[in-house]
N, C-alpha and C positions, 0 to 999 in steps of 0.2 A: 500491395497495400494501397500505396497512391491509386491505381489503376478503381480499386471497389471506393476509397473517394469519390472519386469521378464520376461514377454509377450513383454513389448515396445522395450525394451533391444535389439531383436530378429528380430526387426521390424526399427531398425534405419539402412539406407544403407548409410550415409551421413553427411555431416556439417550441411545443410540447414535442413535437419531431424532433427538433433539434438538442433539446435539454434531455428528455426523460424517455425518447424513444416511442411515444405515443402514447406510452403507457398502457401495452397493449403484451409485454411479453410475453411468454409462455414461463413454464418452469425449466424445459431444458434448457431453453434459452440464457433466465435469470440465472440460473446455477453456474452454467460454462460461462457468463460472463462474468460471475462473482469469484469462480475459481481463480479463470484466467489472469483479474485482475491481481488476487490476492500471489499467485504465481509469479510475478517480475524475475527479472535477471536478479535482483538485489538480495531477492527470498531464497533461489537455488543456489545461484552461486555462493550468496552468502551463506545459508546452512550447513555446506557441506564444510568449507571453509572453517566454518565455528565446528564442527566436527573431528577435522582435521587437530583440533588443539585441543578438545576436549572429550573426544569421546563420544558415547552414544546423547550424551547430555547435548550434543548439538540441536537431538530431534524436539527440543523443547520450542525454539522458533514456529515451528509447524501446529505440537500440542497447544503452545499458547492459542495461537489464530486458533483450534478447533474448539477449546472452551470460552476465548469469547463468544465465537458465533451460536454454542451450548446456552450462552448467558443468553442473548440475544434472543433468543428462538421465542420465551414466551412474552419480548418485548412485543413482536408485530402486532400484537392486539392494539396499543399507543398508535400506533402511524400507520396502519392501514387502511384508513379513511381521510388520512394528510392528503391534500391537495397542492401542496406547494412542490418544488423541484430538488429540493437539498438541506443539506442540516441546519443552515442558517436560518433559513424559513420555518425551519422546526421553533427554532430557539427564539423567533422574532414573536409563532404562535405563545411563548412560555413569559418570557423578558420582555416583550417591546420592541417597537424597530430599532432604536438604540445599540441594541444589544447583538440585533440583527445583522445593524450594518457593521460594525466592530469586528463580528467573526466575519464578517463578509471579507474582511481586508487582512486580518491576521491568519488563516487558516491557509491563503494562497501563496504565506511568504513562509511558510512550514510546508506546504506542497513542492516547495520546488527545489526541496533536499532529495526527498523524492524519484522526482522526475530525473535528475541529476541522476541518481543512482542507476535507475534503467538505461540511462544516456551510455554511463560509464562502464555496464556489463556487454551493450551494443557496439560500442568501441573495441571490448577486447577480443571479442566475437570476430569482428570485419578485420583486427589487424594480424588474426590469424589465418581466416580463410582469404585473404586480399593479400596485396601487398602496398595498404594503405598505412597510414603511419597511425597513433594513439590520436592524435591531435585533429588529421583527417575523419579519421574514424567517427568522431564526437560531432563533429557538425555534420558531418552525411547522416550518422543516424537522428542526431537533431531535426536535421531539415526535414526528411522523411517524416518523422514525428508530425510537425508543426503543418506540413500541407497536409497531412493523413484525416486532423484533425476537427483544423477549420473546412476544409470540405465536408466529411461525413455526420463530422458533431455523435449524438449520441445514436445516433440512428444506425451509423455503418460499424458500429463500437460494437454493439449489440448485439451483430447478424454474423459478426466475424468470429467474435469471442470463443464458440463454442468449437470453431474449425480450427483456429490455436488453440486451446486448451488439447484437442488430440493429438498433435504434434506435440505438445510438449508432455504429457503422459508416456504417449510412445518412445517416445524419445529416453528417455527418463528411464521406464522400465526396461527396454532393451538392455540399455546400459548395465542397469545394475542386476539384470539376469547372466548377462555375461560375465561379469567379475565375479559373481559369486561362487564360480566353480573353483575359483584359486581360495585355497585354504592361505588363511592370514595365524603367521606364529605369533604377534604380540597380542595380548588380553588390552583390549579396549576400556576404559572407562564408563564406569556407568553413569547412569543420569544425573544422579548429584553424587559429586564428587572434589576432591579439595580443589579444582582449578572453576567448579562451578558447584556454590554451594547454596543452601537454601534462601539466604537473602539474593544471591544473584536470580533467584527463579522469582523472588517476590518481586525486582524491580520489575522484570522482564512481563509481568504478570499486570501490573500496574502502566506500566509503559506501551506493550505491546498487547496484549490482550485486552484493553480495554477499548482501544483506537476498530476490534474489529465491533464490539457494546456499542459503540458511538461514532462512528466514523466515517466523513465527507465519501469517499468511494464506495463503502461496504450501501452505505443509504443511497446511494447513486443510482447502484443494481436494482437494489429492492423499489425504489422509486417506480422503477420501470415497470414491476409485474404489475399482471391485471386485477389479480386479489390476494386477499388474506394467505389465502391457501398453497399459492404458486408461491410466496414467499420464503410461509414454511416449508413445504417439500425444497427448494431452494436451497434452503440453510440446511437442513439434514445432509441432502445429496453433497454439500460443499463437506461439511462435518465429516462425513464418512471417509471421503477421498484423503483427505487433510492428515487425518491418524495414521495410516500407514506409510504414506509420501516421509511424513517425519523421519522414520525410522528409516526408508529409504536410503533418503538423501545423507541421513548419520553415516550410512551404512558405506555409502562414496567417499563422504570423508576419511573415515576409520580404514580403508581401503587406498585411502593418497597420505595417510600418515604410515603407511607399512612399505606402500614404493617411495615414499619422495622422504629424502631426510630434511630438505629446507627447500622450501616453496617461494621465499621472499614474499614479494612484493604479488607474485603469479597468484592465478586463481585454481586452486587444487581441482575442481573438476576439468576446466580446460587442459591442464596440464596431462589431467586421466586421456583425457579424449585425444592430444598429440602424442600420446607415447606410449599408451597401453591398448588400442581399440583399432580394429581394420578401419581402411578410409571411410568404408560404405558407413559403417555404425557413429563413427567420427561426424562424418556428415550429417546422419541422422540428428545425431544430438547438438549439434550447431545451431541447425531448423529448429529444432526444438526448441533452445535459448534464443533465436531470434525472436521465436514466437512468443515465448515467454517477456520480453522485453518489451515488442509492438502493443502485446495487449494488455497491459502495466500502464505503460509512456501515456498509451492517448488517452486512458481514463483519468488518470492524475493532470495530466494535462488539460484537462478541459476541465476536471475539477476546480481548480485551480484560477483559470480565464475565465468561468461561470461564475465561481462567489466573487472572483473582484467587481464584475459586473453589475454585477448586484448590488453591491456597496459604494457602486458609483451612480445610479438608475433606479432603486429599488425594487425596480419590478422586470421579474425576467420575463414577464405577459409581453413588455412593452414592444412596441415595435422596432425598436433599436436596437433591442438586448443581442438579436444575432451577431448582427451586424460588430459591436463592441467587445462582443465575444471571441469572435476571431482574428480579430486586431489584438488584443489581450494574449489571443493562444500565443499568435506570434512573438510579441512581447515577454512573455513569463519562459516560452521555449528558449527565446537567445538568454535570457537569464540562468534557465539552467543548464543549458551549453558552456554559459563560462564558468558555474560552480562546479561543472563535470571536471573540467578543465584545470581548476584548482585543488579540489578534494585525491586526496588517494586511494583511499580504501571504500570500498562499495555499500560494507553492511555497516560501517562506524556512519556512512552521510544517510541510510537510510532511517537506524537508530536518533541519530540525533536530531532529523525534523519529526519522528513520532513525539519524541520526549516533549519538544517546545506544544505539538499540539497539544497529545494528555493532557499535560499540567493544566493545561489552560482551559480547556472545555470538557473534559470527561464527567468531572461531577457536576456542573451546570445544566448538562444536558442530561444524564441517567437522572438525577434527582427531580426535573421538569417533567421528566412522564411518570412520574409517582404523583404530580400536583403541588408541587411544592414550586412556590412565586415570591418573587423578593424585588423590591424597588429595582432601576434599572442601576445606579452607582453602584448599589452590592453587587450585582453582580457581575456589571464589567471591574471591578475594582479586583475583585475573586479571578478574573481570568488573567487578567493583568501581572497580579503577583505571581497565580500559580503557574503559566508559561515563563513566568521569569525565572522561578526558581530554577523551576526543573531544568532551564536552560543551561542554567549558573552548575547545576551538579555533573552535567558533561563536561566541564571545563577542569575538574577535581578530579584525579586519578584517586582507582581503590574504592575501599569502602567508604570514606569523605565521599564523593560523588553521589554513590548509589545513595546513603543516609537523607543528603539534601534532595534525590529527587522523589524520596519518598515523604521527605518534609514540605514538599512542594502539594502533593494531592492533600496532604491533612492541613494545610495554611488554605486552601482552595474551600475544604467544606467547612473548616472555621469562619474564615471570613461570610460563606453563605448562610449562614447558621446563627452568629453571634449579631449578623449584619441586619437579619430580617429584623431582631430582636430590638436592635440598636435604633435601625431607623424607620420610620413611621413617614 
């Protein structure tokens, strides 16, 4: 991965190179990079995991991500003639620079929950196939991270994406063609069920499915394509793969709750992959979650080091913006090296930087491409509260939590709403 850096490095003549890839992609391009992206270490490992405890109700993680991109599909008509680089610029064309530069600096400190999370399925990865320690683990695959990215920028992200995304399919499916020939005695859970019932599918719905409606990565990809039309076939092709990975990956889980009776702190499919799978397949599926991790890492991560930039420059035209970019990568990478570091669980730190985004910008931005405009106080006042809430509802175990983070989107469209009204 450093090594195609080093090659992209060579290969960037430009901002647009560097930010949105020239803006030049194809559809299988845009697709395997949108997959790839949405694929991290935090999405497999963690679904299967949530699987493991719940039943085929895990594969909801997946479903989510494929109805919002369902939601999405007859948005591209709004932004496929946007000429800016990422969602801030969306929201700077709707609100204002104000408002512009606000998310420019809030959205990368919700990024690097993130980022953290691919850090920490990379780590568990290497301290199996190595005999590196957890601690080692996290800053090699950090550091990797952080040079992969300030060389290639968006350019090498792009061209790589679709070559991990088949590693990790492969990977993936071998796996779970292999266990399936062992017949499992316990009856699994179904999709809503008393340990996941229909208010938990609404936060998750709100929380997690909205982020792929609106959200800094998802708009990253599409950024990239050359038209309308690559976008859409784009999101269909991601759509499609997305539905049945779901059930997949349930399917692992459901499959490490019938071998393992207590998993701990362990990741249920790494666990599969050391004790149930010949080395060669073992192996396989490692590459595959590395791959899964690489092309996670550097898109959040540049996500990330690009809107701060922006909110410190305004314009990622400028001639500096590289430049401050990858000073930035560096920057937000040892950041979330040490949240990898602190955090325990993978899918709880990926979970709770979507929530602080949602709340904050999901109906700001869906309601702006319907036409709907509001002085700039409403509506960073709107992002303000409703990133705080939803914050606040992580922090409350049970249904208490879930209640405030869904008190958090309806305070988010009041204030937009009551606010246009109020001020003049």
């Amino acid at each position: 991965m450093v090594i195609v850096g080093f090659i992209s490095f060579g290969q960037i003549k430009n901002n647009k190179d560097f930010f949105i890839a020239g803006k030049n992609a194809g559809v299988y391009q845009v697709a395997g990079s949108l997959l790839a992206s949405i694929l991290g270490s935090s999405a497999i490992l963690g679904s299967v995991d949530f699987a493991y405890d719940v039943g085929w109700a895990g594969s909801w993680l997946m479903l989510c991500g494929a109805l919002g991109l369902l939601i999405l599909y007859p948005l591209t008509k709004f932004i496929k003639n946007f000429q800016g680089y990422n969602l801030p610029d969306l929201l700077g064309n709707f609100y204002g620079e104000e408002v512009q530069r606000i998310s420019s600096f809030i959205i990368p400190i919700a990024w690097l929950g993130i980022v953290a999370s691919q850090i920490m399925g990379a780590a568990k990865i290497i301290t199996i196939i190595s005999t590196f320690t957890y601690i080692e683990g996290v800053w090699l695959s950090g550091f990797v991270f952080i040079v992969y990215t300030i060389l290639g920028g968006q350019f090498s992200i792009i061209k790589t994406d679709i070559i991990q995304l088949i590693f990790i399919l492969l990977g993936l499916l071998v796996v779970f063609f292999y266990i399936s020939s062992e017949p499992l005695t316990k009856e699994a859970l179904p999709l809503i069920n008393h340990k996941f019932g229909y208010i938990d599918l609404l936060v998750m719905i709100l929380t997690y499915s909205t982020t792929y409606i609106v959200g800094p990565d998802i708009y990253s990809r599409l950024f990239c394509a050359k038209n309308e039309k690559t976008m859409k076939m784009s999101i269909l092709i991601a759509i499609v793969v997305l539905i049945p990975l779901g059930f997949i990956l349930a399917k692992l889980g459901i499959y490490g709750a019938e071998m393992f009776t207590d998993v701990g702190k362990n990741s249920v499919l790494l666990m599969i992959a050391d004790s149930k799978l010949p080395n060669i397949l073992s192996f396989l599926l490692y590459l595959a979650l590395l791959s899964a991790v690489i092309s996670s890492a550097d898109t959040t991560l540049l996500t990330a080091s690009s809107l701060f930039t922006q909110g410190l420059i305004k314009n990622l035209k400028s001639e500096k913006a590289v430049f401050i970019s990858r000073v930035l990568t560096a920057a937000f990478g040892v950041g979330a090296i040490i949240i990898a570091l602190k955090m325990k669980y993978i899918l709880s730190t990926l979970l709770m930087a979507l929530t602080i985004y949602s709340g904050a910008f999901i109906i700001p931005t869906f309601v702006g491409m319907f036409g709907y405009r509001a002085r700039k106080e409403v509506v960073i006042t709107a992002i303000v509260v409703g990133g705080f809430v939803a914050t606040l509802g992580k922090y409350y175990p049970g249904n208490t939590g879930k209640y405030i983070a869904i008190a958090a989107f309806i305070l988010n469209g009041l204030i937009l709403y009551f606010g246009k009204k109020l001020v003049k």
